[in-house]
ZADO-1210 file (C-alpha; in nm, 4 decimals, padded with zeros to 6 digits):
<atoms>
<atom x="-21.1030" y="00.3754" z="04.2380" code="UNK" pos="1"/>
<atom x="-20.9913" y="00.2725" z="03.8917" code="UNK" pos="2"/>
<atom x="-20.6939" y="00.0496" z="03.8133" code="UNK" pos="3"/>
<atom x="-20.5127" y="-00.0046" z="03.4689" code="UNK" pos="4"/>
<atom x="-20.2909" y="-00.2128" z="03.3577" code="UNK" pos="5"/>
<atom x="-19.9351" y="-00.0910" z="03.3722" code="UNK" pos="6"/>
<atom x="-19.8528" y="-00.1817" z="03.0145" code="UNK" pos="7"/>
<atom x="-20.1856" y="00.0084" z="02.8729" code="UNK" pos="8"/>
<atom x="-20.1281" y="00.2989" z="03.1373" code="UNK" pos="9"/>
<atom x="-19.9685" y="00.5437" z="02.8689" code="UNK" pos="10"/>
<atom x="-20.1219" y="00.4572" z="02.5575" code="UNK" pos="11"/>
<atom x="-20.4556" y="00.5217" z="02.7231" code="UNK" pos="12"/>
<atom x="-20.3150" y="00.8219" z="02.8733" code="UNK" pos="13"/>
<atom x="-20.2019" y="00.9619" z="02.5637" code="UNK" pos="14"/>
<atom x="-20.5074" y="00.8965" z="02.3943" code="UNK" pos="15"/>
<atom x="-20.7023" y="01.0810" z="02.6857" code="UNK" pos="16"/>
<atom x="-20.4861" y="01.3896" z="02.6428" code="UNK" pos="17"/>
<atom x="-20.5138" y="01.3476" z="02.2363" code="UNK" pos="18"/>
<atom x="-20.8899" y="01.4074" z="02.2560" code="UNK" pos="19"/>
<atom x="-20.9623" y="01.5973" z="02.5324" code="UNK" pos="20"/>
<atom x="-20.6925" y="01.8312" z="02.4998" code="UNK" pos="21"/>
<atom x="-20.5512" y="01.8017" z="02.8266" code="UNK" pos="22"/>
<atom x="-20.1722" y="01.8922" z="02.8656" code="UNK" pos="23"/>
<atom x="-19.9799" y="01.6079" z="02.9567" code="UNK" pos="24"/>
<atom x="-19.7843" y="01.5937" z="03.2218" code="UNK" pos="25"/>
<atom x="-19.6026" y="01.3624" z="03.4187" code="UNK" pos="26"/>
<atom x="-19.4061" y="01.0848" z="03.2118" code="UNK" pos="27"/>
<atom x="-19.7109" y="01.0160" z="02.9620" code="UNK" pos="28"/>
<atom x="-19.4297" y="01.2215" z="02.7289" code="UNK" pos="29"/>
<atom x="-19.1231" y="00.9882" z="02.6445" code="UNK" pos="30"/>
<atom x="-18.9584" y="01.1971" z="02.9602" code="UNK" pos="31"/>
<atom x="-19.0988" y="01.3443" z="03.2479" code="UNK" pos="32"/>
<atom x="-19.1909" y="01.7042" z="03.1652" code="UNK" pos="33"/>
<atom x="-19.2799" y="01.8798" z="03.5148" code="UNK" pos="34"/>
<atom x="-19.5810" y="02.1009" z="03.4970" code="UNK" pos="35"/>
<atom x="-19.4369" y="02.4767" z="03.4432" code="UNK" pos="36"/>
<atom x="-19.6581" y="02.6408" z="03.7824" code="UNK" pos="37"/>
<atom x="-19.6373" y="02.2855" z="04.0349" code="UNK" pos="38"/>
<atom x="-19.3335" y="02.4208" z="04.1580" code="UNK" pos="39"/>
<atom x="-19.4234" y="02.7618" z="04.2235" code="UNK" pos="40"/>
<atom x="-19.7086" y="02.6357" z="04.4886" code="UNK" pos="41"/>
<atom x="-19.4527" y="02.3536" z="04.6290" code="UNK" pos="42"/>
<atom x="-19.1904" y="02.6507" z="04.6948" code="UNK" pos="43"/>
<atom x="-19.3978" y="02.8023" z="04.9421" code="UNK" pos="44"/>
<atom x="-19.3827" y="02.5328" z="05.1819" code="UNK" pos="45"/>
<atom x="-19.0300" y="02.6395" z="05.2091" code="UNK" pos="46"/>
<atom x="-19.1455" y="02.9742" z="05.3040" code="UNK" pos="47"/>
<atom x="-19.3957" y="02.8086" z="05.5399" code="UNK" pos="48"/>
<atom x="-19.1305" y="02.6234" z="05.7051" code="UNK" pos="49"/>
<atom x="-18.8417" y="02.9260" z="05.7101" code="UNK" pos="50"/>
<atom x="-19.1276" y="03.1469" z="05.9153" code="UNK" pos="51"/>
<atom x="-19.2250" y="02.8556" z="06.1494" code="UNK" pos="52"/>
<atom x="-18.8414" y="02.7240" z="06.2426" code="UNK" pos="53"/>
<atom x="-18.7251" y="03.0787" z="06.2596" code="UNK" pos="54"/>
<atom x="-18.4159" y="02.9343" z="06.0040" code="UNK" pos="55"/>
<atom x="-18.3277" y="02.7304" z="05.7537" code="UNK" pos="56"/>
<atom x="-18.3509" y="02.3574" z="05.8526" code="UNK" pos="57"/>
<atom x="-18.0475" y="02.1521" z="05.7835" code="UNK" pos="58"/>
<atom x="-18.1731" y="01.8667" z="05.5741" code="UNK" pos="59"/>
<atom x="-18.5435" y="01.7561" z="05.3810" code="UNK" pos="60"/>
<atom x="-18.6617" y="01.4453" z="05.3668" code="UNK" pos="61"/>
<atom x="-18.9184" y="01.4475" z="05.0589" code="UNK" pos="62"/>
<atom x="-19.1207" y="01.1323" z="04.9286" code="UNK" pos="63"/>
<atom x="-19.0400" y="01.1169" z="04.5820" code="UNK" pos="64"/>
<atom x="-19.1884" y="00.9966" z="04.2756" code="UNK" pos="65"/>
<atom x="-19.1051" y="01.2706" z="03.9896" code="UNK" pos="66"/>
<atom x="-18.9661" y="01.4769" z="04.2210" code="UNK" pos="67"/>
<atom x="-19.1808" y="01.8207" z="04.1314" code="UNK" pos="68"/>
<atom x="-19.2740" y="01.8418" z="04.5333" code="UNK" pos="69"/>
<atom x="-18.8600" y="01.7871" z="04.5979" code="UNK" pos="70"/>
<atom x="-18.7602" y="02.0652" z="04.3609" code="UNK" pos="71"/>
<atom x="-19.0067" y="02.3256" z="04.4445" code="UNK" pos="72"/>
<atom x="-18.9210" y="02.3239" z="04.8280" code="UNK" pos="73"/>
<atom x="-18.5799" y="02.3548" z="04.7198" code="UNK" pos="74"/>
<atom x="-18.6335" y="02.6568" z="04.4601" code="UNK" pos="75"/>
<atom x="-18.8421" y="02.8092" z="04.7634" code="UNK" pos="76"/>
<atom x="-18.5069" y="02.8157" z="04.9922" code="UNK" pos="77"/>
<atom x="-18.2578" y="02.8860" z="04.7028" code="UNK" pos="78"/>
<atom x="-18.4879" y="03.1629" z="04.5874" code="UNK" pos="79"/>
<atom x="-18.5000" y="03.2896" z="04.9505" code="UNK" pos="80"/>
<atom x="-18.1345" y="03.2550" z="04.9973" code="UNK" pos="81"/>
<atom x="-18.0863" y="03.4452" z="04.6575" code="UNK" pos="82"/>
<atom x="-18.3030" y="03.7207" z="04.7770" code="UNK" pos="83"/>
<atom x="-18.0911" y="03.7676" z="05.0616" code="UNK" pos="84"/>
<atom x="-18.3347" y="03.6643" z="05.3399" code="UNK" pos="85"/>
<atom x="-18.1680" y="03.3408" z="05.4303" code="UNK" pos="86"/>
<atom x="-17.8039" y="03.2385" z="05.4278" code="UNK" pos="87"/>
<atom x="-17.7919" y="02.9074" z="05.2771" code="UNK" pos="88"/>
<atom x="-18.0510" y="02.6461" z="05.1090" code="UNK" pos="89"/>
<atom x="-18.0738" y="02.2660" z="05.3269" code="UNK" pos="90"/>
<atom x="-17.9904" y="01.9380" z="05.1968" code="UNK" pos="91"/>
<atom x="-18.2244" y="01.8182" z="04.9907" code="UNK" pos="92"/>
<atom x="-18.2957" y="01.4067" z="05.0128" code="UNK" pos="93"/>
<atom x="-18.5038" y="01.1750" z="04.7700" code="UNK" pos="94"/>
<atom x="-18.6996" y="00.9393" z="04.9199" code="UNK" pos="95"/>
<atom x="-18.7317" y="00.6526" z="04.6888" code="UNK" pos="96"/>
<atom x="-18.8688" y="00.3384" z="04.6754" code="UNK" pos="97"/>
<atom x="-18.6104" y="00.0793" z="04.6749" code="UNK" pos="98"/>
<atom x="-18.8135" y="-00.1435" z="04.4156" code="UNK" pos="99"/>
<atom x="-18.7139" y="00.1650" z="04.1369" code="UNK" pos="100"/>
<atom x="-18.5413" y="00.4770" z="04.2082" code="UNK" pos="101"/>
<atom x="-18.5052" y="00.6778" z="03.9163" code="UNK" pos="102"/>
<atom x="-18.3119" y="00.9594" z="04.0831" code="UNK" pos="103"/>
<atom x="-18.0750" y="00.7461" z="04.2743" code="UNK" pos="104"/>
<atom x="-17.9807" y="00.5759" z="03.9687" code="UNK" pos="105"/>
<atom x="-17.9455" y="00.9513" z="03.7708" code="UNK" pos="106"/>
<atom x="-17.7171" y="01.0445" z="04.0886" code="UNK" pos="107"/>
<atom x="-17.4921" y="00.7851" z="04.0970" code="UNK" pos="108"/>
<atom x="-17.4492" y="00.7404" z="03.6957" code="UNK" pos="109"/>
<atom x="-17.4363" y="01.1528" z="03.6646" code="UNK" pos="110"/>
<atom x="-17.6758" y="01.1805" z="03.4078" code="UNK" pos="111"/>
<atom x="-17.9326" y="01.4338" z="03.4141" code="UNK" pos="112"/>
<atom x="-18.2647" y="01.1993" z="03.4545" code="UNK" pos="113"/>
<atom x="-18.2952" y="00.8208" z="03.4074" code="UNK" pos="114"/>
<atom x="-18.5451" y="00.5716" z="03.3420" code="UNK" pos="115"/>
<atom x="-18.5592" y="00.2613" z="03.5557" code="UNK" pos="116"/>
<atom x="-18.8076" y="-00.0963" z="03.5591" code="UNK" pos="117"/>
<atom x="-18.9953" y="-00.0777" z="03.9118" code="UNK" pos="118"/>
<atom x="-19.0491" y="-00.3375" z="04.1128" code="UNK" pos="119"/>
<atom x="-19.3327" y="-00.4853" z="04.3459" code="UNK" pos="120"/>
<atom x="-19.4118" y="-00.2058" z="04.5925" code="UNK" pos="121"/>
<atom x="-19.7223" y="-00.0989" z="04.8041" code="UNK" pos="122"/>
<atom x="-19.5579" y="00.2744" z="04.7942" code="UNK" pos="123"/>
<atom x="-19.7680" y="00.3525" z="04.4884" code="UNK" pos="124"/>
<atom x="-19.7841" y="00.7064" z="04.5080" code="UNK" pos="125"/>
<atom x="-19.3713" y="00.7590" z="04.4594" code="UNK" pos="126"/>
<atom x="-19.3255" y="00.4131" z="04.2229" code="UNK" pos="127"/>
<atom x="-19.2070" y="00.5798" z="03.8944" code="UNK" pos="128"/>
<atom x="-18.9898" y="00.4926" z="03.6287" code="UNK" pos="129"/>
<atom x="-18.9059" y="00.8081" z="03.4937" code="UNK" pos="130"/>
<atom x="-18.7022" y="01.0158" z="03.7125" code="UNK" pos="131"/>
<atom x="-18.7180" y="01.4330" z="03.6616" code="UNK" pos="132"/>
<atom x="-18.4134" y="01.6004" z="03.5494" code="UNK" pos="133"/>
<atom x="-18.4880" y="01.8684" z="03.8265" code="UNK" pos="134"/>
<atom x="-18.5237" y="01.6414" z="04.1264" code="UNK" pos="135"/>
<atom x="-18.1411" y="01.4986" z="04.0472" code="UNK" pos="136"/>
<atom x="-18.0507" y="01.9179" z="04.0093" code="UNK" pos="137"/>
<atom x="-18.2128" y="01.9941" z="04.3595" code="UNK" pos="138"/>
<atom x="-18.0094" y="01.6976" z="04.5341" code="UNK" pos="139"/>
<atom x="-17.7192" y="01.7594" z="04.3782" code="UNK" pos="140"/>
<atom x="-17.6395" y="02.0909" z="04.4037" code="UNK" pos="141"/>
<atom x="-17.7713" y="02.1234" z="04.7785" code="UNK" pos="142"/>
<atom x="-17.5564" y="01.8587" z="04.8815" code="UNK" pos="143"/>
<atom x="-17.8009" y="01.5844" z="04.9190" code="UNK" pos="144"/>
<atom x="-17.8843" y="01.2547" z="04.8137" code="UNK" pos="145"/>
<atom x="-18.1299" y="00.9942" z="04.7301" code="UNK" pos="146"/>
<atom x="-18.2163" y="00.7020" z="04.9609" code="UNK" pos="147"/>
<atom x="-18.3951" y="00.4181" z="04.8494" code="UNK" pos="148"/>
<atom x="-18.6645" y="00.2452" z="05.1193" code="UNK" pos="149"/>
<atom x="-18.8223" y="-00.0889" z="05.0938" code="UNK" pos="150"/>
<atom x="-19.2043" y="-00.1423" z="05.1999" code="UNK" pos="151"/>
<atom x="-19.0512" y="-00.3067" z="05.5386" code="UNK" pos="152"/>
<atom x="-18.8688" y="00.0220" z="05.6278" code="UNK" pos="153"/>
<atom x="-19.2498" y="00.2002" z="05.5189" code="UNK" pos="154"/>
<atom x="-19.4322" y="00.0231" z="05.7007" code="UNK" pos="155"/>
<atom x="-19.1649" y="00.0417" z="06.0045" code="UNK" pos="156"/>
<atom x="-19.2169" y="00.4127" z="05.9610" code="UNK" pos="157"/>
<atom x="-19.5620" y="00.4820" z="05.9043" code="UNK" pos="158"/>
<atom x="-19.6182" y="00.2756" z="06.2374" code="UNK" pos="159"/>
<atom x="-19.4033" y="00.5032" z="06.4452" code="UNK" pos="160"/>
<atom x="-19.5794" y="00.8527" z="06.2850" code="UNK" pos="161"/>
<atom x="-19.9411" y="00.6171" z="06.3753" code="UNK" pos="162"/>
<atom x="-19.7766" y="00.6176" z="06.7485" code="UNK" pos="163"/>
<atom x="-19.7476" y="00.9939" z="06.7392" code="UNK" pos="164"/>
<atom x="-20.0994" y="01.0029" z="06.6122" code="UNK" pos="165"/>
<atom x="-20.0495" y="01.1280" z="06.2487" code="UNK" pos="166"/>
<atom x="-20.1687" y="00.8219" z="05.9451" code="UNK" pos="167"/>
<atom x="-20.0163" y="00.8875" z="05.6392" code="UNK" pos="168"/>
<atom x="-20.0255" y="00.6831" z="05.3498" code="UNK" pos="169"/>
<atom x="-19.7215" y="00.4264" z="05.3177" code="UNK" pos="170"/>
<atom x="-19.5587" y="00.6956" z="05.0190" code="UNK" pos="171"/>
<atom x="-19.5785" y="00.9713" z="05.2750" code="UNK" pos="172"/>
<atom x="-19.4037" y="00.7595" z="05.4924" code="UNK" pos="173"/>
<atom x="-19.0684" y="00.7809" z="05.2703" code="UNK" pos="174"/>
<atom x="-18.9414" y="01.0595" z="05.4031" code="UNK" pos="175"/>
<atom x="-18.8844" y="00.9249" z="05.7873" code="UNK" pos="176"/>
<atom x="-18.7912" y="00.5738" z="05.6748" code="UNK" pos="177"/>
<atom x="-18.5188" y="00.7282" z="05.4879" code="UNK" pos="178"/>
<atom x="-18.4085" y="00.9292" z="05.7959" code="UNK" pos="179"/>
<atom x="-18.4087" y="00.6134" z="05.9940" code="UNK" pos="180"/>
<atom x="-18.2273" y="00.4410" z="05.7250" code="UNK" pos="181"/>
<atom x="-18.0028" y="00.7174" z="05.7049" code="UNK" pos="182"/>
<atom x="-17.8961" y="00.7443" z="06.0353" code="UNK" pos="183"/>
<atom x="-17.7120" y="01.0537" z="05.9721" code="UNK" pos="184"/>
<atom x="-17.6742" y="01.3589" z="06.2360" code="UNK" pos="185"/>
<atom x="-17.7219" y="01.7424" z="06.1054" code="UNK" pos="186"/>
<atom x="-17.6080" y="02.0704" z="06.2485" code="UNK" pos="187"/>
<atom x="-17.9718" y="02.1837" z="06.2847" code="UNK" pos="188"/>
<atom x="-18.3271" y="02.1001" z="06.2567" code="UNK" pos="189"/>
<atom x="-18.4409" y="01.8235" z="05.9812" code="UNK" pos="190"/>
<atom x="-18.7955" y="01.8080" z="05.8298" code="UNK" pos="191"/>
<atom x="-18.9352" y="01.4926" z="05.6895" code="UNK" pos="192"/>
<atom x="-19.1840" y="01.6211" z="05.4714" code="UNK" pos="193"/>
<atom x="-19.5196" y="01.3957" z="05.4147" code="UNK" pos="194"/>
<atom x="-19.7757" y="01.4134" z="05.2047" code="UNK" pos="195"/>
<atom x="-20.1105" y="01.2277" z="05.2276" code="UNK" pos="196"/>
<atom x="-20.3060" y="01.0885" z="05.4506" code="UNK" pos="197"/>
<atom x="-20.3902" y="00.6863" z="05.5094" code="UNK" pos="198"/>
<atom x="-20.7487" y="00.7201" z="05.3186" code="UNK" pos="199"/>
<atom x="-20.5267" y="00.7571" z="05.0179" code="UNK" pos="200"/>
<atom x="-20.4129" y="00.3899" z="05.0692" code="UNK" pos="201"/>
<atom x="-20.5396" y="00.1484" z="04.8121" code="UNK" pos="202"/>
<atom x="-20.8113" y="-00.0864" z="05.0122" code="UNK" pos="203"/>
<atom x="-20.8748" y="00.1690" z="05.2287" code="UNK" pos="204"/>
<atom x="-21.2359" y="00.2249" z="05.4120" code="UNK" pos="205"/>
<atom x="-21.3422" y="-00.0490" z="05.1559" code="UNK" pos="206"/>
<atom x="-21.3740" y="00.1630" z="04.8513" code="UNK" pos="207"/>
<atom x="-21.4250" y="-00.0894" z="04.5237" code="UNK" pos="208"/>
<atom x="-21.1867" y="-00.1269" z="04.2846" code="UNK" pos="209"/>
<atom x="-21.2916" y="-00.1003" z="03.9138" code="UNK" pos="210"/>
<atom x="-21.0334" y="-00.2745" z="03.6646" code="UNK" pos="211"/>
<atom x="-21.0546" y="-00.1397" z="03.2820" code="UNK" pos="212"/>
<atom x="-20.8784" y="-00.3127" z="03.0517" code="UNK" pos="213"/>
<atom x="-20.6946" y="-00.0021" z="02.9567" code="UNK" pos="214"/>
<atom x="-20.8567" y="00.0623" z="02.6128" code="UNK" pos="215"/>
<atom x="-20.9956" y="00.4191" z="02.5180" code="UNK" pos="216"/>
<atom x="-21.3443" y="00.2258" z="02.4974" code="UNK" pos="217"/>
<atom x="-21.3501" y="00.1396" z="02.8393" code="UNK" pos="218"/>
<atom x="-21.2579" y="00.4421" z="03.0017" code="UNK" pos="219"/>
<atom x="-21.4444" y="00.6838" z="02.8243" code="UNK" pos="220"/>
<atom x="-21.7850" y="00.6329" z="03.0497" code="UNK" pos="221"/>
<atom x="-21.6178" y="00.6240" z="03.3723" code="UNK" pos="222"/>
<atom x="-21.4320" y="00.9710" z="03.2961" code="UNK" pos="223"/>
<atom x="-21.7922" y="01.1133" z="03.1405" code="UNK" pos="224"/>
<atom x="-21.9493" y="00.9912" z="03.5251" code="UNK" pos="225"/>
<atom x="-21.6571" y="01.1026" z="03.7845" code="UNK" pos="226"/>
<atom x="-21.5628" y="01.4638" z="03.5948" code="UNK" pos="227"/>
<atom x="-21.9070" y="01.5402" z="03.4056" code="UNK" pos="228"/>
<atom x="-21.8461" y="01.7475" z="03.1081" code="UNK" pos="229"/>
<atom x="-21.5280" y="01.7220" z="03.0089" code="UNK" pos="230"/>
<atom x="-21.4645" y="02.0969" z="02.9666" code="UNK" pos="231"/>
<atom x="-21.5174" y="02.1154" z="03.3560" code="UNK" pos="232"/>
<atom x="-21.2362" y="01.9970" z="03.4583" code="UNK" pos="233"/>
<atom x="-20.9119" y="02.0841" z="03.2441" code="UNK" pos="234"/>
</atoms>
């Protein structure tokens, strides 16, 4: 596992997309861009989830970090809903860390997208900065909202889905902690969506942790030995 420091995290990823012509993604632009096609494979887990409930569930509960996972369920039940096969779309919520929370802080200033400083947080896999302009459309037009969750509400959370025998990583935790938090009752079923599993935790089975110093120098033989030639894997 490789870890950067935060401050050199963009300039080396802009340098890695600069000359090896990947497309960048994610907030290595000044804003978050979304990737054109991530939604139209997120979306389908609406479909997934329409077939299996026999209806549309009342309410999401999505671990979010740019939000690309949040919007695409949510296209998936407008689009059904549009197409005439479902009668409404759920509420859609952000689960956010509370050290951050780009989308909450979009929401409640009614901007499109904002930018936010992060705090200390073990939820790596949802701790962005940059919030996506799509994520804020999803919640607010379904009705939902963003909830922010600190690590102590993760953890409390990611305990109680290790009692019913599923281990998720503290991120995919977000989505019950912030229906626990929320305490709020619905007029049908409510999914808390979650992601990965606990190997994706950092420290996990003992895997060693290589720190670069961030520079293009650095990195370069450690992507040449994990993705081989670099045309393989774009």
């Amino acid at each position: 596992m490789l870890t950067v420091p935060v401050q050199a995290r963009w300039p080396l990823m802009r340098q890695i997309v600069e000359r090896l012509g990947y497309h960048p993604l994610s907030n290595v632009t000044v804003t978050h861009t979304g990737h054109p096609f991530g939604a139209e494979g997120y979306k389908t887990i609406a479909y997934e989830l329409f077939l299996q409930l026999g209806r549309v569930p009342a309410a999401l509960f999505v671990p979010t970090g740019y939000a690309e996972l949040l919007f695409g369920v949510w296209k998936g039940f407008t689009e059904l809903r549009l197409l005439g096969l479902a009668d409404s779309a759920p509420r859609m919520y952000a689960c956010e860390p509370a050290a951050g929370g780009p989308h909450g802080h979009a929401l409640a200033a009614g901007v499109p997208a904002a930018v936010v400083e992060t705090g200390p947080t073990r939820a790596y896999g949802i701790a962005c900065e940059a919030g996506g302009h799509r994520g804020v459309l999803a919640v607010r037009e379904s009705g939902g909202e963003a909830v922010p969750v600190t690590d102590e509400e993760l953890r409390s959370a990611q305990r109680a889905l290790g009692r019913a025998g599923l281990w998720y990583e503290l991120s995919s935790a977000a989505g019950l902690a912030a229906h626990h938090k929320l305490g709020a009752s619905f007029d049908g079923p409510v999914v808390c969506v979650a992601t990965s599993s606990g190997f994706k935790d950092l420290g996990v089975g003992g895997e060693p942790v290589e720190i670069i110093d961030g520079s293009w120098e650095s990195a370069e033989p450690l992507l040449r030995l994990r993705s081989g030639p670099y045309g393989g894997t774009r």
